[in-house]
MMTF fields as JSON, N, C-alpha, C and O atoms, coordinates in Angstrom:
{
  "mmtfVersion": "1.0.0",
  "mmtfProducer": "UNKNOWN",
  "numBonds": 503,
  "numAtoms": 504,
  "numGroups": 126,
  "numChains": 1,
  "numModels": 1,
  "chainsPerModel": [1],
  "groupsPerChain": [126],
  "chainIdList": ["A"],
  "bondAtomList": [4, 2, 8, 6, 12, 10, 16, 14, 20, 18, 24, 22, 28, 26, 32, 30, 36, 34, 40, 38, 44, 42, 48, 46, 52, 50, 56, 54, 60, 58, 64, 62, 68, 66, 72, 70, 76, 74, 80, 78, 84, 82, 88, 86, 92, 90, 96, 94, 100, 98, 104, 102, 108, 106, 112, 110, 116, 114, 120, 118, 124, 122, 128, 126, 132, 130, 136, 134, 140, 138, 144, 142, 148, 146, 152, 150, 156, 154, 160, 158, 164, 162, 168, 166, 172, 170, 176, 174, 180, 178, 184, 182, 188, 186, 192, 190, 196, 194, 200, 198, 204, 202, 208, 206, 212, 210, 216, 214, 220, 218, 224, 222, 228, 226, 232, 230, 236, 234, 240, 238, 244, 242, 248, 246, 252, 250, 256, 254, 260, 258, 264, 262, 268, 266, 272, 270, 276, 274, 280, 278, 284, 282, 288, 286, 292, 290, 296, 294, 300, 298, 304, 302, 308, 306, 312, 310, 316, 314, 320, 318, 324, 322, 328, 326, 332, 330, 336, 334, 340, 338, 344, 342, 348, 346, 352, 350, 356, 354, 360, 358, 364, 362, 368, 366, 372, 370, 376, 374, 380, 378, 384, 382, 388, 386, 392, 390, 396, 394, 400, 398, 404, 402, 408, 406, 412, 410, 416, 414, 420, 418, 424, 422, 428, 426, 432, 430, 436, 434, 440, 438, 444, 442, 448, 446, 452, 450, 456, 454, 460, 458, 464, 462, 468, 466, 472, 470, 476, 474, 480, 478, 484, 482, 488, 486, 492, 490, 496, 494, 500, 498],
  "bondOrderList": [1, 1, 1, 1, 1, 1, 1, 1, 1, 1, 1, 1, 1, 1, 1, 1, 1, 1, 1, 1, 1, 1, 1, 1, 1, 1, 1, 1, 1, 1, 1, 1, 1, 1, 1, 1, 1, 1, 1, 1, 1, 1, 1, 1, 1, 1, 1, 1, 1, 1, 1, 1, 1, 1, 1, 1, 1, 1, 1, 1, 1, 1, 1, 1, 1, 1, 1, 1, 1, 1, 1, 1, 1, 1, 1, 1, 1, 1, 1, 1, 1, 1, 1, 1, 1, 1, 1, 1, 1, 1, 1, 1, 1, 1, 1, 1, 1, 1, 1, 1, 1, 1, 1, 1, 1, 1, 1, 1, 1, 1, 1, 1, 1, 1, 1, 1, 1, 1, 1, 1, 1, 1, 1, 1, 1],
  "groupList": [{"groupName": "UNK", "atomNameList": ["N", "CA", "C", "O"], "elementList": ["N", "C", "C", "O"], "formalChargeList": [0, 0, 0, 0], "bondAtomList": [1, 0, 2, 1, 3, 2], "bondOrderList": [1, 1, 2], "singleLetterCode": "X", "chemCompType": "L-PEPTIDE LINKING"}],
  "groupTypeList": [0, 0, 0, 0, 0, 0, 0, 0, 0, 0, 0, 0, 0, 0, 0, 0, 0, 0, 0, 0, 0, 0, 0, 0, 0, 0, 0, 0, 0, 0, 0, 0, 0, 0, 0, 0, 0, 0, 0, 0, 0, 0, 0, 0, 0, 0, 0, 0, 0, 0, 0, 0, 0, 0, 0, 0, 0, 0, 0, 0, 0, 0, 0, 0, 0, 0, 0, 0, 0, 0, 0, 0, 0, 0, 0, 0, 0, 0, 0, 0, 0, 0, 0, 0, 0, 0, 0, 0, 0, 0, 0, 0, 0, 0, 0, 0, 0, 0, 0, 0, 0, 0, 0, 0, 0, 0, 0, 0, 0, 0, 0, 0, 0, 0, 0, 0, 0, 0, 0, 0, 0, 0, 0, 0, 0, 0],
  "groupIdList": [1, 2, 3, 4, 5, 6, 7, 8, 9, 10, 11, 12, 13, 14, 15, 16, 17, 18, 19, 20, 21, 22, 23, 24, 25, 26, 27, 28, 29, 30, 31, 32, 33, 34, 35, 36, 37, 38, 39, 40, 41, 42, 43, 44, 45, 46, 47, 48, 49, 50, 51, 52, 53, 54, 55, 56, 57, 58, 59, 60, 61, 62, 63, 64, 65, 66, 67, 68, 69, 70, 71, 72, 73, 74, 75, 76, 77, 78, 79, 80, 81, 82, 83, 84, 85, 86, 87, 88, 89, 90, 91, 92, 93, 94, 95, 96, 97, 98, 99, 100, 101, 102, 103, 104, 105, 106, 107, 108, 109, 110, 111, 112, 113, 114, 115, 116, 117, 118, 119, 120, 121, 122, 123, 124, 125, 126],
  "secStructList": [7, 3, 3, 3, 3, 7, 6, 6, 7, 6, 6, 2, 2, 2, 2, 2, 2, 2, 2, 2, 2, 2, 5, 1, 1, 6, 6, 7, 3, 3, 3, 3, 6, 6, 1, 2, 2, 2, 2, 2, 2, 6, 6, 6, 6, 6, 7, 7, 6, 6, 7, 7, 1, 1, 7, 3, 3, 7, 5, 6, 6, 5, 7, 7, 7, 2, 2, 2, 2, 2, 2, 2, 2, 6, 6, 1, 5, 7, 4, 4, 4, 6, 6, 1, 7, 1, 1, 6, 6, 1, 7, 1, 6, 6, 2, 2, 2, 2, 2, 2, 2, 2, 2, 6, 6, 4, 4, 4, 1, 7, 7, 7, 7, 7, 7, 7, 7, 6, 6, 1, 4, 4, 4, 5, 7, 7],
  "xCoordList": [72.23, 71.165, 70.978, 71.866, 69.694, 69.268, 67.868, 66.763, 68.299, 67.073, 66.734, 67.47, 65.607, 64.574, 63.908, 63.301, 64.163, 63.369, 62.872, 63.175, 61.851, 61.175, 61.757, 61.12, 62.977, 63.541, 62.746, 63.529, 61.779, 61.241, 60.749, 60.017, 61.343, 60.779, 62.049, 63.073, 61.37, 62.728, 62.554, 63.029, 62.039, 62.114, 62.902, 63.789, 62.022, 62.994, 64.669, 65.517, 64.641, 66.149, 67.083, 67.953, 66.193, 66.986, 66.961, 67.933, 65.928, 66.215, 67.682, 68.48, 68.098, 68.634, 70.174, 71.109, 70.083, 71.357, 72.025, 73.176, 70.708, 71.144, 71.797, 72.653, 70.896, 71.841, 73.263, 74.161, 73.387, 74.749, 75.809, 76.919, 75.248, 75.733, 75.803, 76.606, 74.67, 75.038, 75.434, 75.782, 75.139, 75.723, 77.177, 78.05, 76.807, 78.283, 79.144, 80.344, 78.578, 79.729, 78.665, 77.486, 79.643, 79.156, 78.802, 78.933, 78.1, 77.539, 75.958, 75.453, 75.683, 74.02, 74.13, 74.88, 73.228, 73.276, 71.931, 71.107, 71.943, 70.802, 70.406, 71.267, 68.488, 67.768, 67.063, 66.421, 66.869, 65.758, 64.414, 64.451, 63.584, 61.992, 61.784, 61.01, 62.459, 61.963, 63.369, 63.521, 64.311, 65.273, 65.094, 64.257, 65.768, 65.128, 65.484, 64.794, 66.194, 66.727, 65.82, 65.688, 65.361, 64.146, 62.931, 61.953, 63.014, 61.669, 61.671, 60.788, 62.78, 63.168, 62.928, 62.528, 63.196, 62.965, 61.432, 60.942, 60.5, 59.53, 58.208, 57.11, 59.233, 57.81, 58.348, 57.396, 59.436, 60.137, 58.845, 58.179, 58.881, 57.712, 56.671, 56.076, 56.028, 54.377, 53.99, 53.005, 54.816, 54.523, 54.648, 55.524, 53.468, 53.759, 54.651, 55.057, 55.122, 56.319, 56.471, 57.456, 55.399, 55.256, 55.031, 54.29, 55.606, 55.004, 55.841, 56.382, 55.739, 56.326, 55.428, 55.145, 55.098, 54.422, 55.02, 54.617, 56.161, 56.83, 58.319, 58.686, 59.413, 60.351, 60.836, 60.667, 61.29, 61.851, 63.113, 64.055, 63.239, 65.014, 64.386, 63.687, 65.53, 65.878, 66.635, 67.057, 66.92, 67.721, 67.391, 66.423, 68.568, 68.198, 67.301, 66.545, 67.149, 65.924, 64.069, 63.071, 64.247, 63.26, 62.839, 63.851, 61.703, 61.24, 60.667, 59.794, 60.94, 60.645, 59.64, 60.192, 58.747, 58.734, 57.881, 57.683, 57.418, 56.975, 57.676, 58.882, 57.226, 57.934, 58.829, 59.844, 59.244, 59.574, 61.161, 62.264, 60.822, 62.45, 62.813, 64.005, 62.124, 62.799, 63.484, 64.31, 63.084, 63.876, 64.522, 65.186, 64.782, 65.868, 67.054, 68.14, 66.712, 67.489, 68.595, 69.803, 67.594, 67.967, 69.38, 70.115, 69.36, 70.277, 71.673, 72.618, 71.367, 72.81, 73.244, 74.264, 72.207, 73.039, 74.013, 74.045, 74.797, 75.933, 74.569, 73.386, 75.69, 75.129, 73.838, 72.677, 74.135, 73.541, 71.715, 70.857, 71.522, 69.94, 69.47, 68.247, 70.232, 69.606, 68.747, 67.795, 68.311, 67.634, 66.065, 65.02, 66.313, 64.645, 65.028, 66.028, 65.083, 64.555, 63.748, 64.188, 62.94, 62.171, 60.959, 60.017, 60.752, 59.36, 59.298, 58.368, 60.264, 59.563, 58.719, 58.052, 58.599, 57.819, 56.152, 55.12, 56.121, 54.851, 54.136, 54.737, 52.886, 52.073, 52.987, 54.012, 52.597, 53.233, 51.933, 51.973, 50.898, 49.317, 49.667, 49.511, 50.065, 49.913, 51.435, 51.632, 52.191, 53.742, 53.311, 53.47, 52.589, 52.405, 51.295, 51.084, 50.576, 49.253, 50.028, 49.47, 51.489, 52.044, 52.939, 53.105, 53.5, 54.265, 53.677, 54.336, 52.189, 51.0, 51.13, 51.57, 50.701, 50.759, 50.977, 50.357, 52.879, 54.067, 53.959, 53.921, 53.907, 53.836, 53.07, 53.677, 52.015, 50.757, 51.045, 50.627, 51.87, 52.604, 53.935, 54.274, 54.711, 55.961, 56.551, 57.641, 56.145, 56.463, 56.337, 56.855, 55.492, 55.187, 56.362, 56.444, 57.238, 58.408, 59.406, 60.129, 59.803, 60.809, 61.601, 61.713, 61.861, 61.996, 63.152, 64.12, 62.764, 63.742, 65.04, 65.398, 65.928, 67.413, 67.923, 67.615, 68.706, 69.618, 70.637, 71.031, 70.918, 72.07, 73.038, 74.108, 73.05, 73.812, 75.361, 75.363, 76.204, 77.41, 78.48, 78.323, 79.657, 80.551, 81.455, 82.304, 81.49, 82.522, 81.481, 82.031, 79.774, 79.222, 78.496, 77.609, 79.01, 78.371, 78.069, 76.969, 79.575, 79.391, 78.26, 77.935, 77.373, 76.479, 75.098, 74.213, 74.825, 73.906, 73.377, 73.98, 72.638, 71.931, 70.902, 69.85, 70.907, 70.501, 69.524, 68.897],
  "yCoordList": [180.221, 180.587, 179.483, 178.926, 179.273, 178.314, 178.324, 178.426, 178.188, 178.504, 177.226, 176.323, 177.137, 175.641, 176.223, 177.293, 175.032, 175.895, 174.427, 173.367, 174.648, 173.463, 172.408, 172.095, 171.854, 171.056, 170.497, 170.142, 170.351, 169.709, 170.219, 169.771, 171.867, 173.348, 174.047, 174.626, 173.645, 174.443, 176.237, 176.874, 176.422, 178.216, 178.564, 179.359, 177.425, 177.417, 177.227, 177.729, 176.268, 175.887, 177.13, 177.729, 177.213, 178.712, 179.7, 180.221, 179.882, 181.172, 180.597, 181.53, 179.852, 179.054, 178.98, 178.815, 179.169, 179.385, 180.946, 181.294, 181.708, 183.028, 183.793, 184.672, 182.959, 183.311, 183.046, 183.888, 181.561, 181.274, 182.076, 182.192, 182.796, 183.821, 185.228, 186.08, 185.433, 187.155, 187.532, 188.587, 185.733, 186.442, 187.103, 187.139, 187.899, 188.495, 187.245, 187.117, 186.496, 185.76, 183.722, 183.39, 183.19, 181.632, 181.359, 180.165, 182.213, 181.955, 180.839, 180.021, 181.43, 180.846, 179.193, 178.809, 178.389, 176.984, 177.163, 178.073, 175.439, 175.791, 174.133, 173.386, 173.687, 172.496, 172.395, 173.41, 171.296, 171.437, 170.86, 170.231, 171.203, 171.182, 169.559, 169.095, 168.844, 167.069, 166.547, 165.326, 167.301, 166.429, 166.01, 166.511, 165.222, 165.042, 166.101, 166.309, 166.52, 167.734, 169.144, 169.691, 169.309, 170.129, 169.559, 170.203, 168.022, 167.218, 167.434, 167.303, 167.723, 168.023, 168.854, 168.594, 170.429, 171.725, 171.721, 171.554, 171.946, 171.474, 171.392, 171.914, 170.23, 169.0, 170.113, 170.239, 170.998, 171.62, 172.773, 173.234, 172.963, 174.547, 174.117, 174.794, 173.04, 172.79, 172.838, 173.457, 172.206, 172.972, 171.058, 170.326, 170.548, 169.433, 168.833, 169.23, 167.672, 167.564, 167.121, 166.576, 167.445, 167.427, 169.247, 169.633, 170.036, 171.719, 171.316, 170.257, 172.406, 173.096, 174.428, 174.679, 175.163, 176.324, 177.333, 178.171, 177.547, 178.482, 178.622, 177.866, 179.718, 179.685, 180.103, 181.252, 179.282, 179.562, 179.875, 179.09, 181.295, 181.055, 181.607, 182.455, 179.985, 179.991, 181.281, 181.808, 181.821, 182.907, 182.638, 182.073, 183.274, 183.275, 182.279, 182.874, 180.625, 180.474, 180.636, 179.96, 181.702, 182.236, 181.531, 181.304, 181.12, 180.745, 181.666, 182.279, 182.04, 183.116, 182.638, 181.709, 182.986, 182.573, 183.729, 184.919, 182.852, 184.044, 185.224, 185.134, 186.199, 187.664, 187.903, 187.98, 188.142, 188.233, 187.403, 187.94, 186.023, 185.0, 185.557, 185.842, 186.059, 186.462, 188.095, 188.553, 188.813, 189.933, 189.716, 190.713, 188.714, 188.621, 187.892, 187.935, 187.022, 186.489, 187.817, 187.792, 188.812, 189.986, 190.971, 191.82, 190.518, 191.271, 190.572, 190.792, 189.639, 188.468, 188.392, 187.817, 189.163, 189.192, 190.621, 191.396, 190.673, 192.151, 193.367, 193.469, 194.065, 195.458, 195.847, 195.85, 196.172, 196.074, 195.477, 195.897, 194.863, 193.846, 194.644, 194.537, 195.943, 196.199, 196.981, 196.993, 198.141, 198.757, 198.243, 198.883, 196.642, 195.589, 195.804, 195.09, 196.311, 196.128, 197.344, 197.836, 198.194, 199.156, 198.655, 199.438, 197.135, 196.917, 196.125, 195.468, 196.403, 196.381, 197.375, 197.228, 198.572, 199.642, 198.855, 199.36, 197.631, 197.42, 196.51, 195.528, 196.921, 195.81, 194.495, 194.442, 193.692, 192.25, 191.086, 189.967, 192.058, 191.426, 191.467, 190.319, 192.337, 192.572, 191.927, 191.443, 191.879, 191.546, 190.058, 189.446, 189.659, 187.927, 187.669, 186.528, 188.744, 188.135, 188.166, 187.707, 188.793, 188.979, 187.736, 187.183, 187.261, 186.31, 184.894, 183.915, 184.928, 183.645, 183.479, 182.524, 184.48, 184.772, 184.236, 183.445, 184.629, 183.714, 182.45, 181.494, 182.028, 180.673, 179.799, 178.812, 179.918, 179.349, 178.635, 177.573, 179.597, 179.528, 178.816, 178.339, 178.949, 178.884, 177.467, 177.745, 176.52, 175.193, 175.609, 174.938, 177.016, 177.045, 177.874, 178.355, 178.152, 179.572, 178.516, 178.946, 177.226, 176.599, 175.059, 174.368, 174.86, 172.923, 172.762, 173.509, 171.329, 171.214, 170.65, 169.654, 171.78, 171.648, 171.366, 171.927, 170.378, 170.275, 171.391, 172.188, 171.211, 172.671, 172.066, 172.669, 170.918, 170.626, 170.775, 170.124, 171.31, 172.183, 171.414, 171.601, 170.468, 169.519, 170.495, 170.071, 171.449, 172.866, 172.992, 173.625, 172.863, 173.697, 172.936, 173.265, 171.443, 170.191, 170.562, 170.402, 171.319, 171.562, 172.325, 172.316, 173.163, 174.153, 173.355, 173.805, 172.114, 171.702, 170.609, 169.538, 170.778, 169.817, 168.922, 169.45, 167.55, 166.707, 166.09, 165.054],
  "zCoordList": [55.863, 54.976, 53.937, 53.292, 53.894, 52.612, 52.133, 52.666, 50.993, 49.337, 49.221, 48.824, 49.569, 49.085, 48.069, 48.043, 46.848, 45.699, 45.251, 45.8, 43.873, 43.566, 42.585, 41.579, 42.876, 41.908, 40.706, 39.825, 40.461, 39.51, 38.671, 37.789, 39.0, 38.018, 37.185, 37.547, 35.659, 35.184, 35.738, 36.679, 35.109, 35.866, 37.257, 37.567, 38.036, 39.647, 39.872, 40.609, 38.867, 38.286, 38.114, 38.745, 36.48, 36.436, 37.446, 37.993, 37.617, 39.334, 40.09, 40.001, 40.54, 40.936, 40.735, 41.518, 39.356, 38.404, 38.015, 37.755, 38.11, 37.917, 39.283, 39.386, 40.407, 42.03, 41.869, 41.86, 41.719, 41.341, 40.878, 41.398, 39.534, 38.643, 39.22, 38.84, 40.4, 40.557, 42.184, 42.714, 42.87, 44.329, 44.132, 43.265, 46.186, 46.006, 46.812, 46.571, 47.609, 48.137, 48.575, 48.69, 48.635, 48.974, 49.737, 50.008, 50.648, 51.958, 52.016, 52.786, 50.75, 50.886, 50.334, 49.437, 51.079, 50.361, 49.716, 49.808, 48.676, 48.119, 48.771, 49.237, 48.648, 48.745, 47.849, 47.578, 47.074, 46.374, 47.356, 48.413, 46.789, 48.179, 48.328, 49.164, 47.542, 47.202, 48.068, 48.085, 48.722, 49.641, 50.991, 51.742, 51.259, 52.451, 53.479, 54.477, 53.29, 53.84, 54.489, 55.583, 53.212, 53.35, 53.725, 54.104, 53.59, 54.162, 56.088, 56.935, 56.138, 57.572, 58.364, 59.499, 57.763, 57.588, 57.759, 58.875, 56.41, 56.45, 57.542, 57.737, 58.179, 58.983, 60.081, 60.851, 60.535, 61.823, 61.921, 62.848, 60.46, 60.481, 60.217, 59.379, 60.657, 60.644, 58.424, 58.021, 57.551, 56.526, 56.031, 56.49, 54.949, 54.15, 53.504, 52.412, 54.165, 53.278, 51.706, 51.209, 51.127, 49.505, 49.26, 48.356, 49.979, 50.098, 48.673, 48.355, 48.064, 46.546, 45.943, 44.772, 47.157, 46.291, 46.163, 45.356, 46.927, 46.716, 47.181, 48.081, 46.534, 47.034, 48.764, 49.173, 49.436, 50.718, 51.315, 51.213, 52.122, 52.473, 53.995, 54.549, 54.243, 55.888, 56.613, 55.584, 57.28, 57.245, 59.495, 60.005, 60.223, 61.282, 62.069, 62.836, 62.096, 62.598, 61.872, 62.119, 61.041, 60.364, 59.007, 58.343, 58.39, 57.334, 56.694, 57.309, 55.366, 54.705, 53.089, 52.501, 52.611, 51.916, 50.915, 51.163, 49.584, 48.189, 48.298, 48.528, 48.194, 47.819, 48.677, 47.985, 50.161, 51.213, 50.756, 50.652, 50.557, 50.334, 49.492, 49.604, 48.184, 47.042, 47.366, 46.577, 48.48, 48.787, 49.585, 49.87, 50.307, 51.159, 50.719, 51.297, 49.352, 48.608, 47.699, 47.466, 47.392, 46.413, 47.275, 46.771, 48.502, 49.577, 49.853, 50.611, 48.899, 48.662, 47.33, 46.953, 46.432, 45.081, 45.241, 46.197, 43.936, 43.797, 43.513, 43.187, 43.888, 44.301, 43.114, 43.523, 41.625, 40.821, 40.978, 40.202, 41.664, 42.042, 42.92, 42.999, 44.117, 45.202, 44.628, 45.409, 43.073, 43.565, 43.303, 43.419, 42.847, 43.248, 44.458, 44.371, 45.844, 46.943, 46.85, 47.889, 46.441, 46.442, 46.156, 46.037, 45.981, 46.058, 47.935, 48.403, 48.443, 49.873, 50.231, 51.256, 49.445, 49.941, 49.52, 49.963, 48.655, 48.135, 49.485, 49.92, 50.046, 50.592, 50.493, 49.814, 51.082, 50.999, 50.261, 49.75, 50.551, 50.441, 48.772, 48.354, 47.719, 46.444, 46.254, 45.139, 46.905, 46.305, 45.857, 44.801, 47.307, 47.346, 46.316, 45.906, 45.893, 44.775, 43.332, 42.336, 43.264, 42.044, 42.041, 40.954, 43.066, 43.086, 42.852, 42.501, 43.122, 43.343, 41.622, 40.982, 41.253, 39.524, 39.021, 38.31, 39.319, 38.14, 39.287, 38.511, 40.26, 40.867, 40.042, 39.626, 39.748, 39.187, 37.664, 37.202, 37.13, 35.562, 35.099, 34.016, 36.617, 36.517, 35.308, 34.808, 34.989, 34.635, 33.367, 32.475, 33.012, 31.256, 31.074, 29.945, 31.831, 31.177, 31.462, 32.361, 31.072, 31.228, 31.195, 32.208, 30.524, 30.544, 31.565, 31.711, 32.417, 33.081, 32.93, 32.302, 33.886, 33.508, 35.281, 36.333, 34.983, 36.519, 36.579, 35.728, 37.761, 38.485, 38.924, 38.84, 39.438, 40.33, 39.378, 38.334, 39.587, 39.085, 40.202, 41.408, 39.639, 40.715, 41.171, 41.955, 40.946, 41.501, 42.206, 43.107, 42.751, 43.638, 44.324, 45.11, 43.924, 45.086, 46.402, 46.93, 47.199, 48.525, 48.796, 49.983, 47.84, 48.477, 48.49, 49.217, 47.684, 47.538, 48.644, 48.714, 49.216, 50.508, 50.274, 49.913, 50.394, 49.996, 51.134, 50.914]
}
């Protein structure tokens, strides 16, 4: 499993940091969307390799992305986060127009801060 998120976004950052803080276990890696890594990923799923509109987790083969990554991400934090999975009951059509929202904004809720954490080098993919 891996979280491509928009390195060059503090907000994304922090999202980023608070996973860190509430998974239950080290399974998930993280990319930022500007590695080549994810430039890889990417070009595999027909998607630009300058994409940055939204957060993505790989999971199975599968590319997940806006509301959808962020609930499948929510199924890897501690128990406490599961009962946000009750907006799977919402359309995906309105989840994704709420998620477009804060997408659109995201750079004003945040100055950028690096993550990269040398205790958590190994999770980070370059």
């Amino acid at each position: 499993m891996v979280i491509f998120y928009d390195g060059d976004c503090g907000f994304c950052n922090r999202s980023v940091q608070l996973i860190l803080k509430y998974e239950r276990n080290t399974v998930v890696k993280f990319a930022s969307l500007q590695s080549a890594f994810a430039k890889m990923v990417l070009k595999e799923f027909g998607l630009e390799s300058n994409y940055n509109e939204s957060i993505l987790f790989y999971e199975n083969d599968r590319l997940y992305s806006k509301s959808t990554a962020i609930l499948k991400i929510i199924s890897y934090l501690k128990w406490y986060f599961y009962p946000l999975l009750i907006i799977w009951l919402i359309p995906n059509l309105i989840r994704d127009k709420v998620y477009d929202l804060i997408a659109r904004n995201r750079k004003r809720f945040s100055i950028i801060c690096k993550i990269h954490d040398p205790k958590q080098s190994n999770r980070f993919l370059d």
